[in-house]
C-alpha positions as CSV (number, residue, x, y, z in Angstrom):
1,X,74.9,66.1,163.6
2,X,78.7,64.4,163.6
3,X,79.3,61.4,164.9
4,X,82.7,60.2,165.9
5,X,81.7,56.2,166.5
6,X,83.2,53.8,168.1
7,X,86.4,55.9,169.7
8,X,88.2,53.7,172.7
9,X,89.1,54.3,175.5
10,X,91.6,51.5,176.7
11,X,92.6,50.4,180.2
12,X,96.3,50.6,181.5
13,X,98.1,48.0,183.7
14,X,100.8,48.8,186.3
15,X,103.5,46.6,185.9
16,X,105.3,47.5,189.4
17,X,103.8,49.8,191.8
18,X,106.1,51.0,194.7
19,X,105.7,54.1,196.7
20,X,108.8,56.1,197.0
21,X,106.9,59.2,199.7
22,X,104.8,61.1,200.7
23,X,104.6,65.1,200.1
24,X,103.7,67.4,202.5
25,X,100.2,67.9,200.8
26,X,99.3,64.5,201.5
27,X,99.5,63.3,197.8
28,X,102.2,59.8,197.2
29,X,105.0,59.6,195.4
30,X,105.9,56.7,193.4
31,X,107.7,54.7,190.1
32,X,105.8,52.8,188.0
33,X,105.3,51.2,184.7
34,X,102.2,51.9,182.9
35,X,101.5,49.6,179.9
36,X,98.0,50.4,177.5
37,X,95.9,46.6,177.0
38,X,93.1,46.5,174.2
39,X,90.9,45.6,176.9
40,X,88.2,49.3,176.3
41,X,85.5,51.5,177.1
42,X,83.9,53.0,174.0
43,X,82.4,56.2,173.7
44,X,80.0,58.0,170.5
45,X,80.3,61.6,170.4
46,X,77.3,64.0,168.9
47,X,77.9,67.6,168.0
48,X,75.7,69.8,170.0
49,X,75.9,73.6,168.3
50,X,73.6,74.7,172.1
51,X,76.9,74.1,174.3
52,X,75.2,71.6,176.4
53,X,76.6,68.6,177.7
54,X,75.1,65.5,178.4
55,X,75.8,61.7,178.5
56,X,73.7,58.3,178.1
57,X,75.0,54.9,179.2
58,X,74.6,52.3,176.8
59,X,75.7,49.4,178.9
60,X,73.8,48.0,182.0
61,X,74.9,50.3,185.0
62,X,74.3,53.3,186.4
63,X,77.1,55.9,186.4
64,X,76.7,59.5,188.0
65,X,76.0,62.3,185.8
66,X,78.9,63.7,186.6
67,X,81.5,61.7,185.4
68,X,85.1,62.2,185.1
69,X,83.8,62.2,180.8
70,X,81.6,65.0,181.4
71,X,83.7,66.7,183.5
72,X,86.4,66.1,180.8
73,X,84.4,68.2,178.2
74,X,83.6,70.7,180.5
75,X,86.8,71.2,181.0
76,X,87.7,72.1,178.1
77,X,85.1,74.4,177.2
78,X,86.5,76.4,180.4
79,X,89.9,76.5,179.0
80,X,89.1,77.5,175.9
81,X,85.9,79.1,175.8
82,X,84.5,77.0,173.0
83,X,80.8,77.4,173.1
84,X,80.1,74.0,171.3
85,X,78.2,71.3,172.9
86,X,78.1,67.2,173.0
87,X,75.9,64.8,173.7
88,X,78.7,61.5,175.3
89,X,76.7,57.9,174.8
90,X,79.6,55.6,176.7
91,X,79.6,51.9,176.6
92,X,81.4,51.2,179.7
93,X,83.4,47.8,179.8
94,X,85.8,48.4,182.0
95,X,85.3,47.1,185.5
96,X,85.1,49.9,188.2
97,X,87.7,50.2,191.1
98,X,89.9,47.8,189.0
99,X,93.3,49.8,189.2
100,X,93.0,49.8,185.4
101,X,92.5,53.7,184.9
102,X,88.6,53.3,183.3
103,X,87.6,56.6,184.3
104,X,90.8,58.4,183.7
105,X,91.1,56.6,180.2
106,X,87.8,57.6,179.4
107,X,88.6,61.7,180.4
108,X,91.5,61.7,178.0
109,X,89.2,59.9,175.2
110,X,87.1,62.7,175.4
111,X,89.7,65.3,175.5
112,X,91.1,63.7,172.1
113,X,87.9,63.4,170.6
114,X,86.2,67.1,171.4
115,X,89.7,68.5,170.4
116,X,89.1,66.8,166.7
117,X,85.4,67.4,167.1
118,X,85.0,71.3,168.4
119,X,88.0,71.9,165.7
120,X,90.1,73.6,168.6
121,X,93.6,72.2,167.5
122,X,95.4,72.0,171.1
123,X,98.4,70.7,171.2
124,X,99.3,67.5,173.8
125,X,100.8,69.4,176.2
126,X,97.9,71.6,176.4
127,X,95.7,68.9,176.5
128,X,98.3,67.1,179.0
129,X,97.7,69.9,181.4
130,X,94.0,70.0,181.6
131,X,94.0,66.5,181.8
132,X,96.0,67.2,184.8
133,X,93.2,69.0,186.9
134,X,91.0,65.7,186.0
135,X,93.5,63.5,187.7
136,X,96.7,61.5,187.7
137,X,96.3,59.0,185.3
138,X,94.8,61.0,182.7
139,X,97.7,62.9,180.8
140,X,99.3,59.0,180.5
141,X,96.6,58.3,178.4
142,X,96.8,61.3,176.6
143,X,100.4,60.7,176.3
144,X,99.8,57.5,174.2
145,X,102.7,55.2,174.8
146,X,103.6,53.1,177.5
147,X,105.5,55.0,180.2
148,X,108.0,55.1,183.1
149,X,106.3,57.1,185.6
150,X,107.0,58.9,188.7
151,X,106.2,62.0,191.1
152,X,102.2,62.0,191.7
153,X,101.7,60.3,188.3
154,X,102.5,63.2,186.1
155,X,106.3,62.8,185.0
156,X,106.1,60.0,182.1
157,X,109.3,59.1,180.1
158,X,107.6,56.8,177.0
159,X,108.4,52.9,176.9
160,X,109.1,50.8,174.4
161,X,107.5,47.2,175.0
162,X,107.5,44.1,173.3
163,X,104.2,42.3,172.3
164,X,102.8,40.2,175.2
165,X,99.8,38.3,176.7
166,X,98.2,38.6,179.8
167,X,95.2,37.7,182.1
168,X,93.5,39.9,184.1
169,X,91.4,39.1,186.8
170,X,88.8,41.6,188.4
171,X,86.5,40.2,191.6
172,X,83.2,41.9,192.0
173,X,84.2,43.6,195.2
174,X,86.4,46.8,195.4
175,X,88.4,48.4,197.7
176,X,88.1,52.1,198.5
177,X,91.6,54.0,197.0
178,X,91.7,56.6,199.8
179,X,91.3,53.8,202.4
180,X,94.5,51.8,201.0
181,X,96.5,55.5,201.0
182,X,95.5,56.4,204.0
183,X,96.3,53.0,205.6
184,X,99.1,53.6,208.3
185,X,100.6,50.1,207.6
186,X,100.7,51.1,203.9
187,X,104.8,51.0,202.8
188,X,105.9,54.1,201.7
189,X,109.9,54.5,201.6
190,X,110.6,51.8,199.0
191,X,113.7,52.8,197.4
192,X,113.8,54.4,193.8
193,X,115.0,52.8,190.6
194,X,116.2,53.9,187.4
195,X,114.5,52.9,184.1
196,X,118.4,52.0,182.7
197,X,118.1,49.1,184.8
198,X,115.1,47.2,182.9
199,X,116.0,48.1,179.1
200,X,116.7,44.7,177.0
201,X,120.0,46.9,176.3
202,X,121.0,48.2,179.2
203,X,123.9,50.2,177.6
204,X,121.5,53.3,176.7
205,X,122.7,56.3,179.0
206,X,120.2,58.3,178.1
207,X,116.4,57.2,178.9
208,X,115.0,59.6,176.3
209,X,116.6,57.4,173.8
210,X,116.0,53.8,175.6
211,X,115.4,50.9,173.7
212,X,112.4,47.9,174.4
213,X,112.5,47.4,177.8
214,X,112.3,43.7,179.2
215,X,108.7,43.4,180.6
216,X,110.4,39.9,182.6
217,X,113.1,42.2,184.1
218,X,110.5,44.6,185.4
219,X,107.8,41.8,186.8
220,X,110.5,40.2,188.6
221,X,112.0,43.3,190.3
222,X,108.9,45.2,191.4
223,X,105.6,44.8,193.0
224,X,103.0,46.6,194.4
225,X,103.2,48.3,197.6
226,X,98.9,48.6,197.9
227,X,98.3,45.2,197.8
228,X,99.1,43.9,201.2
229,X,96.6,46.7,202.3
230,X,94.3,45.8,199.1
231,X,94.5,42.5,200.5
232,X,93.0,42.9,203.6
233,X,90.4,45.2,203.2
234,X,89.2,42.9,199.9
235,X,90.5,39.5,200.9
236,X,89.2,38.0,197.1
237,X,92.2,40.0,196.2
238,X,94.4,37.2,197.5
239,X,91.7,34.7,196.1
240,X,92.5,35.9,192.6
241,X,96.5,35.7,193.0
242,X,96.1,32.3,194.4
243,X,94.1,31.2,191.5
244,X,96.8,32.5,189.3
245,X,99.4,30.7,191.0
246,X,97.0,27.5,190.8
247,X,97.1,28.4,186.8
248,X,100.9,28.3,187.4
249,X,100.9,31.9,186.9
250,X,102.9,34.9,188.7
251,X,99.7,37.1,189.5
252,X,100.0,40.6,191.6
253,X,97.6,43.5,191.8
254,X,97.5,46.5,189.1
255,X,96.9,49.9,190.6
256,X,95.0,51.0,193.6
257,X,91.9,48.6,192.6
258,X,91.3,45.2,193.0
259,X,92.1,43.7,189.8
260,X,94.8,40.9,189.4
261,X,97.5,40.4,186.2
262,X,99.8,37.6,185.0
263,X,101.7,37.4,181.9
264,X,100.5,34.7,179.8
265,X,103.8,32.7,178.3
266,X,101.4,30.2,176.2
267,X,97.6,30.2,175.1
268,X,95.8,28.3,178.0
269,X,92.3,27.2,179.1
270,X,91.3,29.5,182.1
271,X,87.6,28.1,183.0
272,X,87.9,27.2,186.3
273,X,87.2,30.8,188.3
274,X,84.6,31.3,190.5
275,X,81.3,32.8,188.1
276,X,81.0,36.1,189.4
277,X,84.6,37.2,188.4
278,X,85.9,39.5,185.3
279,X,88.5,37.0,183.8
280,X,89.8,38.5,180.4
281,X,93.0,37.7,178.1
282,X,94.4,41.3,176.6
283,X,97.1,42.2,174.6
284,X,99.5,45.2,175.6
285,X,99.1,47.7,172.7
286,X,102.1,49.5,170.8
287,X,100.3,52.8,171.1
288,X,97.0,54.3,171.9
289,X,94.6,54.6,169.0
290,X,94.2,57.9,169.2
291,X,97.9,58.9,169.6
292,X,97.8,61.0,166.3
293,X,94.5,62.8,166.8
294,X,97.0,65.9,167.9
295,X,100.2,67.6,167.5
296,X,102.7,67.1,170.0
């Protein structure tokens, strides 16, 4: 047996999230910023030589046996017709129907990993576009840097961002993603930007080549165009922003969950939320840890 131990699986924040339209399949259009925080899921991978897949939980919870991991892995045995096998064991940490990408982040770990582990040498692309079929967020993760993004999720230009601190904020409830997109009152026509706009040079013509983009410029321009709908399906949504603000912090909501955000200017004592809520500091990362595991 291999083991590959302790490989992450970290969670993403949206820094702005506004919804440009709608296409004619039903799926949203939109511009956002997607920044990786060491906040993670980890997940052990055994070598299984019978091409069976199977997964444990090692964390309190109770996941279905289908999840987007497993459906990960046996995706890729489709597309490649490798007739190895794993056995997944995942600690989950991440907080479910947060807007923080657990399940998405955890599909493109396993991608990674089974690429290094079944020896199958994919490139990124190629693991970009199965990752594709898994869902929207995943080939971001697989992508490994921060990233502009628009269309349905899958057009990423990578970001440069500087270090930063933030708190995140997760009640227990959750909000149901295709009730906030199917909302009627839900805002979809806000108008498109252009990532030139936010770079701490703004001179670059050229947003292959942009420099570190001002993470200030970009909190203060956007927002999130789910959370009035967010809001009042899961009204502990606006219970979490307001404590931010009583923190003297510029909270909003990250993605199409319920989790809350607010860039941390100083170290600061945050004891006074209610017990049953998530509150965690995180870093932003540079890159994702396994960013080198293949060839782009």
């Amino acid at each position: 047996m291999r083991r590959l131990l302790d490989v992450p699986a970290p969670a993403k924040l949206n820094l702005f999230l506004h919804i440009t339209g709608r296409r004619d399949d039903g799926y949203h259009l939109l511009q956002s910023v997607f920044m990786l925080i060491d906040w993670c899921d980890r997940l052990h991978f055994d070598f299984r030589a019978d091409g069976h897949i199977s997964r444990e939980d090692l964390t309190p919870g109770s996941l279905p046996t289908e999840d987007l991991s497993v459906r990960a892995a046996r995706a890729l045995q489709a597309a490649t017709g490798c007739t190895h096998g794993v056995h997944i064991a995942l600690e989950k940490h991440l907080p479910a129907e947060a807007g923080m990408g657990g399940g998405s982040s955890d599909a493109a770990t396993t991608l990674l990993a089974l690429n290094r582990l079944w020896g199958l040498g994919l490139s990124r692309s190629q693991l970009l576009a199965i990752g594709l079929t898994l869902g929207a967020d995943v080939p971001f993760f697989i992508g490994g840097r921060h990233a502009w993004v628009e269309g349905v999720g899958e057009q990423l230009t990578p970001l440069a961002l500087p270090s930063a601190r933030f708190v995140v904020v997760k009640p227990p409830a959750g909000a149901p993603t295709q009730r906030i997109f199917s909302a009627p009152e839900l805002k979809r026509d806000t108008k498109t930007a252009t990532i030139r706009g936010f770079a701490a040079n703004d001179s670059q013509e050229d947003a292959q080549a942009i420099g570190v983009v001002d993470i200030q410029k970009i909190l203060a321009f956007g927002h999130n165009d789910l959370q009035p709908v967010a809001q009042a399906l899961c009204p502990d949504v606006g219970r979490c922003i307001q404590w931010l603000q009583d923190q003297g912090l510029q909270g909003r909501m990250t993605g199409s969950g319920t989790a809350v955000f607010a860039q941390m200017p100083q170290a600061m004592q945050l004891t006074t939320a209610p017990g049953d809520w998530k509150v965690r500091e995180c870093s932003n990362m540079d890159v994702h840890p396994l960013l080198d595991w293949c060839s782009d």
